[in-house]
N, C-alpha and C positions, 0 to 999 in steps of 0.2 A: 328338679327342673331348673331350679337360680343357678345351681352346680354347673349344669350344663349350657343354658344360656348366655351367663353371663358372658366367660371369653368369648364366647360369638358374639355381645355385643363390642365387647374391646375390641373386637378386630377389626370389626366393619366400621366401629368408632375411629378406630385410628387409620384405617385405608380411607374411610370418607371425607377426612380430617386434609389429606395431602391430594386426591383423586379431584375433591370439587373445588379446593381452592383454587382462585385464579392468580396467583401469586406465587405457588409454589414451583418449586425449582425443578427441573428432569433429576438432579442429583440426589434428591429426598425421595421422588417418586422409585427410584430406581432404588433406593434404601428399603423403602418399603416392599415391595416388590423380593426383593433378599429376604426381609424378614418373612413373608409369606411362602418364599418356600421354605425355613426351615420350623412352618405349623402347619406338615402336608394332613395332619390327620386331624382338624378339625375339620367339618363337615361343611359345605358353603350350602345355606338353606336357602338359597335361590337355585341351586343347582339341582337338573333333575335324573333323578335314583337319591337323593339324598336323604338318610335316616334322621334326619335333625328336624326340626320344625319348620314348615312349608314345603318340605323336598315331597320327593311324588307319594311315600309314601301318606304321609299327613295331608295329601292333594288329595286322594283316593278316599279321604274318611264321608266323606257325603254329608251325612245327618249327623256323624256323627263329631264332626269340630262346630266350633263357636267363630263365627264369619264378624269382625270388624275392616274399618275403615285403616288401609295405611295412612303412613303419614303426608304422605301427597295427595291421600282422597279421593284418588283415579284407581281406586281394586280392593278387595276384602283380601281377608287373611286367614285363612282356618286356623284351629289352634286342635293340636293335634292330642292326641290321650296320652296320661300321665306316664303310660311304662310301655312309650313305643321304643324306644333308644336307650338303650344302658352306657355311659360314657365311661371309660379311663380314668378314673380319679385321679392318677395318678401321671395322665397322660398331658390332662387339663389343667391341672397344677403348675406342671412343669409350661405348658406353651401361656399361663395367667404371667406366669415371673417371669416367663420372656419378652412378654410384650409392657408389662411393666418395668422391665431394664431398658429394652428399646428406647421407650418413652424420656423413661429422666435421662439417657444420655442425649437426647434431641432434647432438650430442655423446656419438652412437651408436657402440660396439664393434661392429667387423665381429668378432672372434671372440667377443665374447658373443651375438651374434645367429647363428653359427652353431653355436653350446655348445645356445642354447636350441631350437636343429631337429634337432640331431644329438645333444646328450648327452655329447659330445667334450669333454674335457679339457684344455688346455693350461699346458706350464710352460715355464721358463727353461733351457735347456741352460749348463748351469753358473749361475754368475754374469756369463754374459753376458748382452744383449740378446734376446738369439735367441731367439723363443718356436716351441716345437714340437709338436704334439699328442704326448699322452701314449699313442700306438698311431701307429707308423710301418711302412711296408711293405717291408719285405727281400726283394730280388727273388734270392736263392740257387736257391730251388726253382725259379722261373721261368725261368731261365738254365743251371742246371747240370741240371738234370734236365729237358733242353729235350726229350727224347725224351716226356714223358710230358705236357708243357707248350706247347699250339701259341700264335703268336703273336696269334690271338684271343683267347683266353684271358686271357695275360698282361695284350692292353687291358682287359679286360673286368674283371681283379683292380683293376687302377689306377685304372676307374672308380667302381666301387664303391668303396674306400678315398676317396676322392675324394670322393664324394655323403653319405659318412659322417663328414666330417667330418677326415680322415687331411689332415694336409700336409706330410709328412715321408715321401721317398722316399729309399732307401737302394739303391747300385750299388757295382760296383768295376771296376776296368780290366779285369778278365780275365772279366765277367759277360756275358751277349748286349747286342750293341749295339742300337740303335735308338735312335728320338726318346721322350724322356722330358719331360715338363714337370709341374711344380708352384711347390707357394711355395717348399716349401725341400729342394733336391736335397742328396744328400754321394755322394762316391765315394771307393775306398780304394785305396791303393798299395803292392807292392811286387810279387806277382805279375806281372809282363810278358809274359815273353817267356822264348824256353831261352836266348839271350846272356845272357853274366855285366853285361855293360851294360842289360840290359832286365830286371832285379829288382833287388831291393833299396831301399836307401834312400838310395845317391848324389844330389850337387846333379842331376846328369845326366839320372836315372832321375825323378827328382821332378819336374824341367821337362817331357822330354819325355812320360812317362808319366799328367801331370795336360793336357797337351794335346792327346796323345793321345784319351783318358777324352771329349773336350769336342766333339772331334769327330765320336767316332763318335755321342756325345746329340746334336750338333747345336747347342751350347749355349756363352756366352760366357763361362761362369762357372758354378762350383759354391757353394753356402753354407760347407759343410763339406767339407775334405780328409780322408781319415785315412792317419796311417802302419798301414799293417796288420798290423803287428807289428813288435818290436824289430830291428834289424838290428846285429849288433857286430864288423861290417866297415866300419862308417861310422860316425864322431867324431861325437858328439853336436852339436859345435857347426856343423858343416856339414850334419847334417839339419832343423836351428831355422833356420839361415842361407836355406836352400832353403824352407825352409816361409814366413818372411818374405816372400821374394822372389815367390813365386808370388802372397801376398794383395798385396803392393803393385804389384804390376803387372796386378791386378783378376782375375785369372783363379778365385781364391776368396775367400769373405769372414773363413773363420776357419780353424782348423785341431784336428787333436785325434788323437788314440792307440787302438790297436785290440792288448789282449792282451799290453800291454804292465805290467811291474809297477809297484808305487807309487812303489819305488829311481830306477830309470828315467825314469820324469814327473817327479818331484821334480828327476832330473838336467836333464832339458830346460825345466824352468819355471829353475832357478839360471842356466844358460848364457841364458836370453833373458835374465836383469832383469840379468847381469853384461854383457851387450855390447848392451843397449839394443833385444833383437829382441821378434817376436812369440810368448808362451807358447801351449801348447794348451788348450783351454778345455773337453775332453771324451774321456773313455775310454771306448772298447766294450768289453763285458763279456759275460761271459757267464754267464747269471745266471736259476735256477730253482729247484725244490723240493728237487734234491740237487744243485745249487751255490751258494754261499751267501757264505762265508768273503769275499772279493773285494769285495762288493759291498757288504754290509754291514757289515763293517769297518774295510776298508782305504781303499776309494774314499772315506765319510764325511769319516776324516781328513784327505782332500787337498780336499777341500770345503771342508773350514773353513778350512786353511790357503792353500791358492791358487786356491778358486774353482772346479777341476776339477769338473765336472757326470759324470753316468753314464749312457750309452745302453746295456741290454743286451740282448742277442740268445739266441736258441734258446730261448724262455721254456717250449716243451713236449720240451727235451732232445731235438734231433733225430728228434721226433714219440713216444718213448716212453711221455711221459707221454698220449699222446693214446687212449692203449690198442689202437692197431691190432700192435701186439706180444704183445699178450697170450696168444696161441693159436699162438704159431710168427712167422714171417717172410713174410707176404703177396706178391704178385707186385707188378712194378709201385711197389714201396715202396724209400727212400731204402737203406735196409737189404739192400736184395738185387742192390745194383749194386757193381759192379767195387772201385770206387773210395771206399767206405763198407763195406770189410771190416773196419775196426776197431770201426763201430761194431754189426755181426753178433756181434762176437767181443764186445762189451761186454753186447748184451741176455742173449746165453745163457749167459753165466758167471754164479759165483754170486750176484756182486752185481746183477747183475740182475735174477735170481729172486727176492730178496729185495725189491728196489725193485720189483715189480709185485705183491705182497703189501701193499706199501705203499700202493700206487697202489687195489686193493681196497677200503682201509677209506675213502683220502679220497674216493671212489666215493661214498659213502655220506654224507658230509659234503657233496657236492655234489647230491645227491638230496634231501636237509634246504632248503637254499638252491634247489633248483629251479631248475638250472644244467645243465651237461655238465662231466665233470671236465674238458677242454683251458681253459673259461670259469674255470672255478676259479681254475686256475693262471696263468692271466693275470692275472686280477683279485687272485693272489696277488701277484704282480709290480708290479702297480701301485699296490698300497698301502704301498708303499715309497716315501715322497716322494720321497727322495734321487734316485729313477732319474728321468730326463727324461721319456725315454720306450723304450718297449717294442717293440724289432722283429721283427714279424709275417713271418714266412715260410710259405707255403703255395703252392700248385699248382692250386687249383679254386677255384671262390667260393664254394662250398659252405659250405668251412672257412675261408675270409677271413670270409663274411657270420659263423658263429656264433662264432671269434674276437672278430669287432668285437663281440658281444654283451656278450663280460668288462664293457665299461662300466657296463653296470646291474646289474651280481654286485658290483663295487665300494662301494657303499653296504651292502654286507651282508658286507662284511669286518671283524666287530667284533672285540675283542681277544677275546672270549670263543671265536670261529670261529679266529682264528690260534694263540692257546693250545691248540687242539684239533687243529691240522694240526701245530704243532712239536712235541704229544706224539706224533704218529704216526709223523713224520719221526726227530725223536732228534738234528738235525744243527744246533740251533742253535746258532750260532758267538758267542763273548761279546767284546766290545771291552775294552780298557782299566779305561776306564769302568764295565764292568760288575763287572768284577771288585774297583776300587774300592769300588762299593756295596754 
């Protein structure tokens, strides 16, 4: 499905890019217009008989597509089943490099041209290279609560993130396998297996565990490893060693830390620059309305100092802040399975009680903004430079689509709005720094 939608969305990215500016030239428009005929055999899925998605055929599905809001909010969209259209691999390839030469010779951004159809964000993960939309998609719910998650579904989540502008997908070894494709994949390690050699963070478990990971995707390489948390049965200097060795031998491009403290990164950034290997260049975090501490003042400092970037995760607290807690423990919900009895045991004790009191008044601060509180507290999240970006966990599209929404509650996150949620919350954490001023 990514295979085949993606040039469809480069095309309509870069025709919409020169068609709605009001600044652009007949000379460019007519450029484009060239380019468009020589990609007569992509499919225009506004066009009707068109085998692509929305064309008559996926018009025709009835019950059987998934109806959301365009992005002008004036018409649904079905989405059509997974093996209605078999594309050209080979066809698609070739018109993906065409409209990518097009572009750098117009000394056009392909992701400002998909910023200005999508609204999508993008920053640098760390001080590296690596640019990643600032909303990535955490496939937990989609894999671990596969009972309540079919595998249409899940496509159907990754398309959408996808057509929105997401290109940052997030897996681990022990999530459901399948084929995944995007721009920039990560998966994380230490979960395996029940053998003592199939967890952890040995050279062992790191090798085969990341090749493992690649072939159940299907895939030669990941962008990003993560260690998935500390391991302190294994010497720092043989999990850098291992980490090296997996990017130089191409199987990943960088590497980075999940839950691990700032002591510990600090330990693995020393051991790479003292024996010449590769440091990590990002920590997963876990980081929301009542987590805070971590993210905003520890991770900063390894920023400035070594470049460490922050991807975090659970931005609605294991769905608490999303309010479907409010009235008890719903069926069906993360909350009421086996294996998430601690966090049953977390909403109904008292600080719980308390944090949906909390969750009340910001109610009401997102009713002012013209939001939903889940959009809030995204949009809280990402007004946090420092985070790269924000991993989106969800189970329907429902909540993926109004998740992806936070984008445009972001521009209305003024300090006057964040000084109104920190009086509410009471947990803001002060650095250093602050306490110097």
């Amino acid at each position: 499905i990514l295979l085949f939608s993606f040039p469809i969305m480069l095309f309509q990215v870069g025709f919409s890019y020169f068609s709605s500016s009001s600044s652009c030239s007949s000379s460019k428009r007519e450029k484009m217009y060239l380019y468009k005929a020589t990609c007569p055999d992509i499919p225009n899925p506004k066009q009707k008989g068109s085998r692509g998605p929305g064309g008559a055929q996926a018009q025709g599905l009835g019950q059987g597509g998934l109806a959301r809001q365009t992005s002008t909010g004036t018409g649904t969209r079905p989405y059509a089943p997974l093996m209605l259209w078999t594309p050209n691999k080979s066809k698609i390839a070739a018109h993906l490099k065409q409209l990518e030469e097009f572009l750098n010779f117009h000394s056009l951004s392909l992701q400002d041209a998909v910023k200005s159809q999508t609204g999508m964000i993008y920053r640098n993960l760390g001080k590296s290279g690596l640019r990643v939309s600032c909303l990535g998609l955490g496939d937990t719910d989609i894999s671990v609560c596969c009972v309540l998650t079919s595998r249409q579904v899940a496509e159907q989540l990754m398309t959408i993130a996808y057509e929105n502008g997401v290109n940052l997908f997030d897996t681990a070894e022990v999530y459901a396998g399948g084929r995944r494709s995007s721009i920039v994949i990560t998966t994380k390690l230490y979960w395996g297996g029940k053998a003592e050699t199939e967890r952890g963070l040995s050279r062992k478990h790191i090798i085969e565990g990341l090749k493992g990971s690649l072939q159940r995707m299907q895939l030669e390489y990941v962008d990003v490893v993560f260690a998935n948390r500390p391991d302190s049965n294994t010497p720092m200097e043989e999990i850098v060693r291992a980490m090296t060795y997996v990017i130089n031998q191409g199987m990943a491009m960088y590497w980075g830390t999940s839950r691990w403290t700032a002591m510990e990164i600090m330990e693995a950034y020393s051991v790479a620059r003292q024996f010449n290997l590769i440091p990590p260049v990002c920590e997963q975090a876990e980081y929301h309305l009542f987590q805070r501490e971590k993210v905003e003042v520890q991770l900063p400092e390894l920023y400035h100092k070594i470049g460490v970037g922050a991807m975090t995760w659970s931005p609605l607290a294991c769905g608490i802040i999303s309010g479907k807690y409010e009235n008890g423990i719903p069926e069906c919900s993360r909350a009421s399975m086996k294996s998430y009895q601690w966090l049953k045991e977390k909403i109904v004790s008292e600080d719980g009680r308390k944090q949906q009191a909390k969750l009340k008044e910001l109610n009401h601060i997102a009713e002012k903004l013209v939001c939903t509180l889940p959009q809030l507290a995204v949009a809280w999240c990402l007004r946090n430079e420092g985070v790269s970006s924000v991993l989106l966990g969800t189970s329907n599209p429902e909540q993926l689509t109004e998740n992806l929404g936070a984008i445009q509650v972001l521009p209305k996150m003024t300090s006057q709005v964040v000084s109104e949620i920190d009086h509410i919350l009471g947990n803001r954490p002060y650095s250093k720094k602050d306490y110097r001023s």
